[in-house]
C-alpha positions in Angstrom: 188.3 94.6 78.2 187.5 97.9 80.1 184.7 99.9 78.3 185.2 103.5 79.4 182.7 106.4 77.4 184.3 108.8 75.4 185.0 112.3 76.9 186.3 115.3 75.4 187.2 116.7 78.3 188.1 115.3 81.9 187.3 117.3 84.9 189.0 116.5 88.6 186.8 117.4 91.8 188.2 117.8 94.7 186.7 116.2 97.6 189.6 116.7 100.5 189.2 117.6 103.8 191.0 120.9 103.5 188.7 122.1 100.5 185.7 120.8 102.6 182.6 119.1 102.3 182.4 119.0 99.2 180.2 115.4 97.9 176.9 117.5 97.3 178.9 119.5 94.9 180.5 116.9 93.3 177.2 115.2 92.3 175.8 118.6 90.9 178.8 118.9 89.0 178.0 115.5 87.5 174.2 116.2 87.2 174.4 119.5 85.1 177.4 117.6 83.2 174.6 114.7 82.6 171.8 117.7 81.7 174.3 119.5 79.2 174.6 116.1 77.4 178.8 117.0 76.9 181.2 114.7 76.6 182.9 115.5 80.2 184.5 112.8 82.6 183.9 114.0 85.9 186.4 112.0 88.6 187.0 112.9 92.2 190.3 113.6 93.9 191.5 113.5 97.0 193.7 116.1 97.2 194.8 118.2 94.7 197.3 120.6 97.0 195.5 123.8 96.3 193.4 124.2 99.6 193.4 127.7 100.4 191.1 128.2 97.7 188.6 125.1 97.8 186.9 123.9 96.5 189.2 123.1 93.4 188.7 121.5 90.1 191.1 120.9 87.2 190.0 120.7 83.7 192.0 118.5 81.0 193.0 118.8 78.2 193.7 122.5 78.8 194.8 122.1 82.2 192.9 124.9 83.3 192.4 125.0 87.6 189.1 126.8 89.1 188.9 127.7 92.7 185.6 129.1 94.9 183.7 127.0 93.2 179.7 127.3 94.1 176.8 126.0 92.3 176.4 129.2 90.4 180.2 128.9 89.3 179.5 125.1 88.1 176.4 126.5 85.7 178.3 129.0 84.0 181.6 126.6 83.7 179.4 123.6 82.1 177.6 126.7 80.0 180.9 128.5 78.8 183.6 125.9 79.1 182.4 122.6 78.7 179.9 123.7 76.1 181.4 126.5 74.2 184.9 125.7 74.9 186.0 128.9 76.5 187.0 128.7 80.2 185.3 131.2 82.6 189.0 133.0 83.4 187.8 135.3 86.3 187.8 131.9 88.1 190.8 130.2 86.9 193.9 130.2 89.7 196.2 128.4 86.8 196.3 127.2 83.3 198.9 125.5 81.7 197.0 126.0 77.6 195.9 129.5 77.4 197.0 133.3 77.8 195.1 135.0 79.7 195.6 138.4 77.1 194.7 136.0 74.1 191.3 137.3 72.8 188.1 135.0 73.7 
């Protein structure tokens, strides 16, 4: 049987060539995940289709998409979203489970 963690929240990276080099990111993102101790699945994707504003990242269950993501960006997302459950909406491109004129 597979054994796979629980997670609250999934989180897709992308790591295509059009959003560019984007591995060292990727493995901060997991690292401050790991620090915050939240229940966050972080996975990699190839290509998510958004390139023009790479990097990208798509958080589930809210469907909420970042873009211009930066190290910086990651610390407040993990602080704000992951932890308190609020998405950082200056950043997001799409979202598919909130209004962006609901109060925070």
């Amino acid at each position: 049987m597979i054994r796979i963690e629980p997670y609250r929240k999934h989180a897709i990276f992308c790591v295509g060539v059009s959003c560019g080099e984007n591995m060292p990111l990727l493995k901060y993102l997991k690292e401050k995940v790991a620090e915050a101790g939240v229940e966050v699945r972080v996975n990699r994707a190839g290509c998510l289709g958004v390139c023009t504003g790479g990097p990208i990242m798509v958080v589930y269950p809210e469907g909420v998409w970042y873009a211009g993501l930066t190290k910086e960006r990651i610390d407040r997302i993990v602080e704000e979203h992951f932890k308190r459950g609020k998405p950082v909406r200056e950043w997001v491109v799409h979202d598919a489970g909130f209004s962006s004129s609901s109060s925070a």
